[in-house]
C-alpha positions as CSV (number, residue, x, y, z in Angstrom):
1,X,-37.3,-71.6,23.4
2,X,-35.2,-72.8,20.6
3,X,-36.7,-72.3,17.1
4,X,-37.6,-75.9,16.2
5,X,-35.6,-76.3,12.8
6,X,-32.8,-77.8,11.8
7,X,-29.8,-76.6,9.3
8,X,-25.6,-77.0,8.2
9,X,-21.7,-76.8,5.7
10,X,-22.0,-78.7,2.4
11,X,-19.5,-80.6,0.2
12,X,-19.2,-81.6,-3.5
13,X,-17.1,-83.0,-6.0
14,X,-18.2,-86.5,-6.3
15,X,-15.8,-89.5,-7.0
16,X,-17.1,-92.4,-8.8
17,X,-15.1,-96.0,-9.5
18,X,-17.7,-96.5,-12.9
19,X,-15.0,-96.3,-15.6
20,X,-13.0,-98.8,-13.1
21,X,-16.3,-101.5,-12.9
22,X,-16.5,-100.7,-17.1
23,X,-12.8,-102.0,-17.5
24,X,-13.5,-105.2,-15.2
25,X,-16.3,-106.0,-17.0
26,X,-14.7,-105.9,-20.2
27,X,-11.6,-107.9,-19.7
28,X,-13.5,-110.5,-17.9
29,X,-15.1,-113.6,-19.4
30,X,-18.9,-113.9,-18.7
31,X,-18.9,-116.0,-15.1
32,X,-16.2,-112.8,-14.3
33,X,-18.8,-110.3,-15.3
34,X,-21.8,-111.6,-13.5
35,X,-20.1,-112.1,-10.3
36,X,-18.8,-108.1,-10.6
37,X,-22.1,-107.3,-11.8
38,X,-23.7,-108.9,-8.5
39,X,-21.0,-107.3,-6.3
40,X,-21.0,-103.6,-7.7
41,X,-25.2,-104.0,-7.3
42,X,-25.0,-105.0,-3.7
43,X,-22.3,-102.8,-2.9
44,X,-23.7,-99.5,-0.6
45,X,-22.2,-96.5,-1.9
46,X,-21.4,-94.1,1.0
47,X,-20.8,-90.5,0.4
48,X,-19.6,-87.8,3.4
49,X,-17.1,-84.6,3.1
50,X,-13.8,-85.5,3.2
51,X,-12.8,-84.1,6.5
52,X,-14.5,-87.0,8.0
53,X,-12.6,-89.5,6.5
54,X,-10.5,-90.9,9.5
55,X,-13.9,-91.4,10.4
56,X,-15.5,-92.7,7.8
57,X,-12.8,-95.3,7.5
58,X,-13.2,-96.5,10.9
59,X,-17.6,-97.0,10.6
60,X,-17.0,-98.8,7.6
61,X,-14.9,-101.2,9.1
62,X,-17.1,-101.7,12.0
63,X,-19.9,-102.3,9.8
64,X,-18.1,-104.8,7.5
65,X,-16.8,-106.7,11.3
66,X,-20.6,-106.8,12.1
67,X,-21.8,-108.0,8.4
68,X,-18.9,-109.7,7.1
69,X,-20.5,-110.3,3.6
70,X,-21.5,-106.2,3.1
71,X,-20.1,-104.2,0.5
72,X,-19.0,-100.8,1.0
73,X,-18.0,-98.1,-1.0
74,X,-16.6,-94.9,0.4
75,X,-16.5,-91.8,-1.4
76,X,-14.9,-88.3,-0.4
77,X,-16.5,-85.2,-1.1
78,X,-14.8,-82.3,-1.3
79,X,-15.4,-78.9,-0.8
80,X,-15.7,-75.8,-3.2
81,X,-17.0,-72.7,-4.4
82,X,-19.9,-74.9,-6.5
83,X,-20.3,-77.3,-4.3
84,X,-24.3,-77.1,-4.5
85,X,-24.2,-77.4,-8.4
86,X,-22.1,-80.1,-8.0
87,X,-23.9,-82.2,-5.5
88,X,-27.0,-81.3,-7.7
89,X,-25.6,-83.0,-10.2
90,X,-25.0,-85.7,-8.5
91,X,-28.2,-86.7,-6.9
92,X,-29.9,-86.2,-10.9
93,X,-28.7,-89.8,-12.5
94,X,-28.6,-93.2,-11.1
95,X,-24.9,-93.4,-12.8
96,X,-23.4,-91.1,-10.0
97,X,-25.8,-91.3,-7.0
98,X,-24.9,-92.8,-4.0
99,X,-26.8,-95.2,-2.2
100,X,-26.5,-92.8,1.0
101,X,-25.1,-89.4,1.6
102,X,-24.5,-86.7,4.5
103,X,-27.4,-83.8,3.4
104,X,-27.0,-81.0,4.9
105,X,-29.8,-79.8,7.1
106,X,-30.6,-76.3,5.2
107,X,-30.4,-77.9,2.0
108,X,-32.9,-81.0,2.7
109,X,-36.1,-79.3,2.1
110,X,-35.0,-78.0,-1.6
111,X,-34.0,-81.2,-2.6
112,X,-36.7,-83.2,-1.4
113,X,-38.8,-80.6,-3.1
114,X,-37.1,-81.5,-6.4
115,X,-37.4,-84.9,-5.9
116,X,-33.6,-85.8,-5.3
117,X,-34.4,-87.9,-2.0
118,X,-36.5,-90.7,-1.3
119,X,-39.1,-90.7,1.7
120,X,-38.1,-92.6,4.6
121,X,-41.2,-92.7,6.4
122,X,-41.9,-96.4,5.6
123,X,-38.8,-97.8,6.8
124,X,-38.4,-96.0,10.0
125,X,-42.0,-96.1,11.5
126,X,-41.2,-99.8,12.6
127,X,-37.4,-99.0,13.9
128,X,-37.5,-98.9,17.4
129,X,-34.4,-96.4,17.8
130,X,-36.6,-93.9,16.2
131,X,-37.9,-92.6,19.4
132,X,-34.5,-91.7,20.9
133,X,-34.7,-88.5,18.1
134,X,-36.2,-85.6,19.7
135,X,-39.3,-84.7,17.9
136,X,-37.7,-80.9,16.9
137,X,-34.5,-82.6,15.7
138,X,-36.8,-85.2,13.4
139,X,-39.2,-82.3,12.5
140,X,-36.2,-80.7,10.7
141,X,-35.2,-83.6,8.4
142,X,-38.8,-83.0,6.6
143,X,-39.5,-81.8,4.1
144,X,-42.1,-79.1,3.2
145,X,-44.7,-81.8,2.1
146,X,-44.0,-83.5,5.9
147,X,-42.4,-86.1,4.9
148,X,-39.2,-87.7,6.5
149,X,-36.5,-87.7,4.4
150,X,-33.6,-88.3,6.2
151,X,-32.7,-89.1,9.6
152,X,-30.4,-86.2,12.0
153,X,-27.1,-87.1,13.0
154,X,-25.4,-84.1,14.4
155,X,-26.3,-80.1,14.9
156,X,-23.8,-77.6,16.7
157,X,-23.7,-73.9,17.9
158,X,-21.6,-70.7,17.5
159,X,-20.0,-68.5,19.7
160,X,-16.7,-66.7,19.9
161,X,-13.7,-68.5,20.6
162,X,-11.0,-66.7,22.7
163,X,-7.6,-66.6,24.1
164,X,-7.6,-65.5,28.1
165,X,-4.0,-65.0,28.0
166,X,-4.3,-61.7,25.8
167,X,-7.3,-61.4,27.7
168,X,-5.4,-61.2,30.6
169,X,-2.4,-59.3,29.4
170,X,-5.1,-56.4,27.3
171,X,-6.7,-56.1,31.5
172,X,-9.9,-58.0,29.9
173,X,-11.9,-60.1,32.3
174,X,-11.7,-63.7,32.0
175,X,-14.1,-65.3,32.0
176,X,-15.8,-63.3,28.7
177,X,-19.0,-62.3,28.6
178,X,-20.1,-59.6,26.5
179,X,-23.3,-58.1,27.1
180,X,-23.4,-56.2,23.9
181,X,-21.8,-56.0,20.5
182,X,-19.7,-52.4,21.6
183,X,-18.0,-54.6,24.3
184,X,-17.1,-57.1,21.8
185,X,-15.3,-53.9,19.7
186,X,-13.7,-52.4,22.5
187,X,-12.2,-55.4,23.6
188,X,-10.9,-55.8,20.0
189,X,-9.2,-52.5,20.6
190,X,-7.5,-53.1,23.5
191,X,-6.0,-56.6,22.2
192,X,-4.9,-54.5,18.7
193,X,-3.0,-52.3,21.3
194,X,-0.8,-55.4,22.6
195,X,0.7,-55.7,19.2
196,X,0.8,-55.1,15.1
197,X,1.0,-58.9,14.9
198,X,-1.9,-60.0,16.6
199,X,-5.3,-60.2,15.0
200,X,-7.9,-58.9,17.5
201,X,-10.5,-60.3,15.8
202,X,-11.5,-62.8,13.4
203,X,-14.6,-63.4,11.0
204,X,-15.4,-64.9,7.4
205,X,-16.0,-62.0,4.7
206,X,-14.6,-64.0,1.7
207,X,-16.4,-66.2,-1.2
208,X,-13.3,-67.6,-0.8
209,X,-15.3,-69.3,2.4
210,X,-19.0,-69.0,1.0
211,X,-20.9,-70.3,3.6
212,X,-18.9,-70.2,6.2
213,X,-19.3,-66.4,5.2
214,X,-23.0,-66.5,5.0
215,X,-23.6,-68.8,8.4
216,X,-20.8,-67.9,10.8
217,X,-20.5,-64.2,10.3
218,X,-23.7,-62.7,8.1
219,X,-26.7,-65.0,9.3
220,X,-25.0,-65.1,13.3
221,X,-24.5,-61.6,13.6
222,X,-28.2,-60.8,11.7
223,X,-29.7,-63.5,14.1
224,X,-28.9,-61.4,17.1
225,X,-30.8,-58.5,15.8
226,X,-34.3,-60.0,16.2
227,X,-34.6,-59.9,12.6
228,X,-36.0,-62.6,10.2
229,X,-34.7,-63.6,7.2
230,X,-37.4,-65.1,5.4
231,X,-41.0,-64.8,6.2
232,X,-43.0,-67.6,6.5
233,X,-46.4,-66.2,6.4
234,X,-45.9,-64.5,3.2
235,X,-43.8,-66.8,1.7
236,X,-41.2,-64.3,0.8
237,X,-37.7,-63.3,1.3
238,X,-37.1,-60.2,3.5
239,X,-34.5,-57.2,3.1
240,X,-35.4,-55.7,6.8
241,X,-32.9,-52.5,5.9
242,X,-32.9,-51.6,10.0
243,X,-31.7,-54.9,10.8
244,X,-28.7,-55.2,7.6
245,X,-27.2,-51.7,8.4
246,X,-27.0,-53.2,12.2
247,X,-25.2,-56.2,11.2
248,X,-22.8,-54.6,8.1
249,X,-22.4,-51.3,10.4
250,X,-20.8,-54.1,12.8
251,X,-18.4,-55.8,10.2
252,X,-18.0,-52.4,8.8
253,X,-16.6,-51.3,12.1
254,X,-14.5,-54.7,13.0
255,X,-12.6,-54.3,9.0
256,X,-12.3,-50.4,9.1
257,X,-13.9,-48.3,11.6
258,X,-12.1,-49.6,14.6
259,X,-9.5,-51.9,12.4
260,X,-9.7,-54.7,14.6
261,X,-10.0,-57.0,11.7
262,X,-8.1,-59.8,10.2
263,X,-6.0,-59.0,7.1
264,X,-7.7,-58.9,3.6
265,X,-5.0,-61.7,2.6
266,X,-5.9,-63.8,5.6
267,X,-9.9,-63.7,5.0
268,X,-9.0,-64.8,1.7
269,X,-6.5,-68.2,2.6
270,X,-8.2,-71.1,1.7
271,X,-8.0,-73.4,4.9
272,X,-8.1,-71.0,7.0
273,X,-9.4,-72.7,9.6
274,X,-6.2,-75.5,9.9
275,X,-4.0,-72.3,10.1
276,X,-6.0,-71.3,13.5
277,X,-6.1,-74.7,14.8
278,X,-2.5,-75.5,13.7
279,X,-0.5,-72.0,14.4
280,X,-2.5,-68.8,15.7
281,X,-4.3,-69.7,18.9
282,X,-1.1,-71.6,20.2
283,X,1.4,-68.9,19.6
284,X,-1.2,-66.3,20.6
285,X,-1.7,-64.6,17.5
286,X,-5.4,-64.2,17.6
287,X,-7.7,-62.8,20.5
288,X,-11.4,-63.8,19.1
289,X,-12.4,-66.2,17.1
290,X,-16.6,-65.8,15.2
291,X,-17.2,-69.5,15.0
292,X,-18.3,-73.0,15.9
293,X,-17.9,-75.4,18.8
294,X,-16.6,-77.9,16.4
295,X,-12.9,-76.6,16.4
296,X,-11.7,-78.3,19.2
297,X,-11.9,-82.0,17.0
298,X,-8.4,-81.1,15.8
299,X,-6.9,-80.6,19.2
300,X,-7.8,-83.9,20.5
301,X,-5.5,-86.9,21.4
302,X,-3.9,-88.2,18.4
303,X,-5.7,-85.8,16.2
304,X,-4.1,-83.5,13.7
305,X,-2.8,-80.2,15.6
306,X,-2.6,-82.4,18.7
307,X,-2.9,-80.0,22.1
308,X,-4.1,-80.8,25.4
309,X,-3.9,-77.7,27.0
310,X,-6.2,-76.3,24.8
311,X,-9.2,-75.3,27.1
312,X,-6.8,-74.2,29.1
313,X,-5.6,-71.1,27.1
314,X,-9.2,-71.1,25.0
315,X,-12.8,-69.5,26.5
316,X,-15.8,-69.8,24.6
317,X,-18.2,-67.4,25.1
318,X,-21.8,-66.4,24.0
319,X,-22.4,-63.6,21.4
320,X,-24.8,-61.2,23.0
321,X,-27.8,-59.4,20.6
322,X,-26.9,-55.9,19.4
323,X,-27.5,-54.5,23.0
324,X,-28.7,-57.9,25.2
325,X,-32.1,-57.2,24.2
326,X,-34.5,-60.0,23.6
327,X,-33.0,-63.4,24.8
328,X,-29.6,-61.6,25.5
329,X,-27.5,-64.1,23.5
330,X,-27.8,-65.3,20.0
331,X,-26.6,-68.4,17.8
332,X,-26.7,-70.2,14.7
333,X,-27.2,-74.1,14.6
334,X,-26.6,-76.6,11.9
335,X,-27.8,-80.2,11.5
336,X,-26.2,-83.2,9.6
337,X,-28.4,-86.0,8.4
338,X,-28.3,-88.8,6.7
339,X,-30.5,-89.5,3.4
340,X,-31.1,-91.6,0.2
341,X,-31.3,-90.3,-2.7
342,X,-34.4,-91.0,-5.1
343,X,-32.5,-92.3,-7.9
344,X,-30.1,-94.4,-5.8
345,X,-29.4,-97.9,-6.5
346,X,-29.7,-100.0,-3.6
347,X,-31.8,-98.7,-1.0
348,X,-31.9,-101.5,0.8
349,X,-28.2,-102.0,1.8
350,X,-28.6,-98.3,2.6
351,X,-31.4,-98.2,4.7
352,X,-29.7,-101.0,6.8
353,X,-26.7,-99.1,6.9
354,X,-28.4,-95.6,7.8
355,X,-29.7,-97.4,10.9
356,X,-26.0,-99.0,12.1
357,X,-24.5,-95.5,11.3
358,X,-27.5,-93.8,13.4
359,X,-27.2,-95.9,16.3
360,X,-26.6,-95.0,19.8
361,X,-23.2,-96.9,19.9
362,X,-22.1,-94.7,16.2
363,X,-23.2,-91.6,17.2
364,X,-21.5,-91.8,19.9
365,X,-18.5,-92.8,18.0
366,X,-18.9,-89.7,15.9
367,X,-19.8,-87.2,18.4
368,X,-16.3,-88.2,20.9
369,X,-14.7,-88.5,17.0
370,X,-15.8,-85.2,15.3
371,X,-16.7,-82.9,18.3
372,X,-20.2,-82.3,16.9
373,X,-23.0,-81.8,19.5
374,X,-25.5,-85.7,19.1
375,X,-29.1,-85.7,18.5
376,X,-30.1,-89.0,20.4
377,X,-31.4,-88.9,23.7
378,X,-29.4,-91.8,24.9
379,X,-26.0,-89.9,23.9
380,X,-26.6,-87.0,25.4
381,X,-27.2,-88.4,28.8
382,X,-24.3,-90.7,28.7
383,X,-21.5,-90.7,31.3
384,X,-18.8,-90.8,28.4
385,X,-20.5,-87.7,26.0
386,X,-21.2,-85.7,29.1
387,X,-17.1,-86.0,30.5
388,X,-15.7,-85.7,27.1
389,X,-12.1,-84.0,27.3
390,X,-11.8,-82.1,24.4
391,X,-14.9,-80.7,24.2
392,X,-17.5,-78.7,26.1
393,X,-20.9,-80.7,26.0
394,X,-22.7,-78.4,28.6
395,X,-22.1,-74.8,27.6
396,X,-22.8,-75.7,23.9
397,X,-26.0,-77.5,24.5
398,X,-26.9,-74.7,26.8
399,X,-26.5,-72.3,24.0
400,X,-29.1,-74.2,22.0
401,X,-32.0,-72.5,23.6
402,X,-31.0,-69.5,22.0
403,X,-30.6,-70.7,18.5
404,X,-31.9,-69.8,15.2
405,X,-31.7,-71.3,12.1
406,X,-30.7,-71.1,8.1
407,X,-34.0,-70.6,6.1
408,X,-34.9,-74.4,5.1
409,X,-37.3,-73.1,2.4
410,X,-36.4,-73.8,-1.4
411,X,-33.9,-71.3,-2.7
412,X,-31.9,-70.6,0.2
413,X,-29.0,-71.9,-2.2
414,X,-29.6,-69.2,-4.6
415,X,-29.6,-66.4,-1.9
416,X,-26.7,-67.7,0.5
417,X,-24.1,-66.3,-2.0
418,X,-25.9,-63.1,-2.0
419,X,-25.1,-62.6,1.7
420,X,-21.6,-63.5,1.7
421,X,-21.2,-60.7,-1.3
422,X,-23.0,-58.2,1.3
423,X,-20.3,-59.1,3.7
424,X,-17.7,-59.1,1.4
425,X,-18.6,-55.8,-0.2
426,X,-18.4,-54.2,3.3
427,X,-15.4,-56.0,4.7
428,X,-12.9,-56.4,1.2
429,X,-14.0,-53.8,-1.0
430,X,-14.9,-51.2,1.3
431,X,-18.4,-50.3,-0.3
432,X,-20.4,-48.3,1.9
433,X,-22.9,-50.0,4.0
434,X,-25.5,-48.7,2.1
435,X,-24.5,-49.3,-1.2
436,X,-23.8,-52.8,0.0
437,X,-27.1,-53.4,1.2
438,X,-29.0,-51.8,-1.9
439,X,-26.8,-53.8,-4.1
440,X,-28.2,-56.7,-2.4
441,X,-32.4,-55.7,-2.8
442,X,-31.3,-55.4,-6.5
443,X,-29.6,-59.1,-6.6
444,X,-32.2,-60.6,-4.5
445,X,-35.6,-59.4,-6.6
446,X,-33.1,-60.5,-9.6
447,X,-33.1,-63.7,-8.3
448,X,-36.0,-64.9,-6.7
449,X,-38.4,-62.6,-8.4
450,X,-39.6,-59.0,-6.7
451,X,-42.9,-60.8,-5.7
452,X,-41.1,-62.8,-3.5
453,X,-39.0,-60.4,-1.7
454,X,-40.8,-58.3,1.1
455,X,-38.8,-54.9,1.8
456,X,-38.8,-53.6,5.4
């Protein structure tokens, strides 16, 4: 069974239009200033990460065609290496809080517990829609005193993206399915032998990509070795040594044992993601990909790297554990929600439009959009979600029994850094394995305290 918790990506960098509502208010006489007064207060301020703009565009016009006297405000956030201080920021004052924002999953619980969001319990227990949430996918938009603090819109998996053309030509079977990490190697080796311009395999080991770092590579990779991150019971954060010289021995061995690695100056191109999408896959410059479902939004019709045969030269297949022990296959899942902060300033206009952008017809909308896997029960059974072209509905909801997900607990955005530096030290610098992983028992105690780090 699935672990029942929902996680992940976050954004920052807020952009506010207060100097510009200052400067109105100044020039105008006072009839001017009361009606901009009345405006900006009814006016829903409506933040999400500026990748899903087009998107974001488009629900805001629908909302204003169904309520032709709302207000809307978007604002873009974008991404960066302090994107949690940032949004931290953010949520503190009323001057800069929206009215609703896109919280990520693994960060819900830490905010709620520093009272950044308002409780939501109230105005959902009389929406009717509320039961089309699966009661795992609204357990994980509580927070640790069980309250609901936002409401799920999306959650996805991992796996490893390939290209069955250099399958075929390296004499690799197609379809892939590894059985054990070794085979994932060795089929790395034999695409390195088809040419010096060809990167075998791909993965994040950069702060230049922090979580993506920590998620897709570190905490995917560690997932499949039965391991826990953080223990529950004792309320403490674990360094299981066994487990971290499994998962950095593998990274150790894609970047320098068996060189089947990306270059140093490719893990470090900001982006990097657009140039895979945009260039690599089609020209058949990269045999395996460590990442999400989610890439395939940018190959859809009208989309940025437009290309229809996509699934035709692309397989996505399951990462097994270490040596297909346990479930055999392993995955990390995120989760989107939606939630309103404490200090926002019109939570009224937001809760009404948290329920329009939560509806079946808008999560649809967002799922066909932005390739993300839906939470409502009425989605997923649809004819048009289920026969989606550019996307594979089935095998990535299949993988979702075997998924496991970021720690939820308070701190996890202190600690996440620390495990893209593990995998950085291993992949960039070269530090030994077990330097790397001392290095991290050090920074961890230093952080959360000794007494809550349990060594294994």
């Amino acid at each position: 069974m699935m672990k029942k918790k929902n996680m992940l990506k976050r954004a920052a960098l807020f952009t506010c239009t207060a100097a510009l509502a200052a400067s109105l208010t100044a020039c105008g006489g006072a009839k001017k200033d009361s009606a901009a007064g009345a405006a900006a207060e009814n006016t829903v301020k409506f933040a999400i990460p500026a990748w899903w703009s087009d998107w974001g565009n488009q629900l805001v016009a629908d909302y204003k065609e169904a309520n032709p006297d709302a207000n809307v405000e978007l604002i873009e956030i974008a991404s960066g290496e302090d994107m949690y201080t940032k949004i931290t920021m953010m949520l503190q004052s009323s001057q800069t809080a929206p009215d609703i924002f896109s919280e990520d999953g693994f960060m819900l619980k830490s905010d709620a517990a520093a009272g950044y969001l308002e409780p939501l319990d109230d105005r959902l227990k009389d929406w009717e829609d509320w039961s089309q949430f699966e009661e795992a996918i609204i357990d994980g938009a509580k927070g640790s005193d069980g309250k609901q603090y936002a409401v799920p819109f999306s959650t996805d998996t991992q796996g490893i993206w390939y290209d069955k053309e250099l399958f075929k030509q390296a004499g690799l079977p197609v379809p892939f399915e590894p059985k054990t990490w070794d085979e994932i190697l060795e089929a790395g080796e034999k695409i390195k032998a088809l040419g010096d311009d060809i990167t075998p395999i791909f993965m994040y080991a950069s702060k230049t990509t922090p979580e993506e770092t920590s998620m897709r590579t570190f905490q995917t990779l560690y997932s499949g070795t039965g391991a826990e991150l953080y223990d529950e019971k004792e309320g403490k954060w674990v360094v299981d040594k066994a487990a971290l010289t499994t998962t950095l021995g593998f990274v150790n061995d894609v970047f320098h044992g068996r060189g089947v690695g990306p270059s140093l100056s490719l893990v470090t191109t900001n982006n990097v993601e657009a140039i895979f999408q945009s260039e690599m896959f089609k020209n058949h410059k990269l045999g395996m990909l460590f990442s999400g479902h989610w890439i395939l939004n940018k190959w859809g019709e009208g989309k940025d790297y437009q290309w229809p045969e996509a699934l035709d030269q692309l397989g996505f297949a399951k990462l097994p554990t270490v040596n297909g022990s346990g479930d055999g296959y392993t995955t990390m899942c995120g989760g989107w929600t939606w939630a309103i902060p404490k200090k926002a300033n019109n939570k009224e206009g937001a809760m009404k439009f948290l329920k329009f952008i939560a509806s079946k017809e808008q999560q649809a909308k967002f799922s066909l959009t932005n390739g993300d896997l839906a939470v409502r029960k009425d989605v997923l059974e649809s004819e048009e979600y289920k026969n989606q072209k550019m996307a594979l509905p089935k095998e990535t909801t299949d993988m979702l029994q075997y998924g496991h997900f970021r720690p939820t607990v308070e701190g996890y955005s202190s600690v996440t850094p620390l495990y893209t530096e593990m995998i950085e030290n291993v992949a960039m610098t070269g530090m030994s394995v077990d330097d790397a992983i001392n290095s991290f028992e050090t920074q961890l105690k230093a952080t959360v305290g000794e007494d809550k780090v349990l060594v294994k």
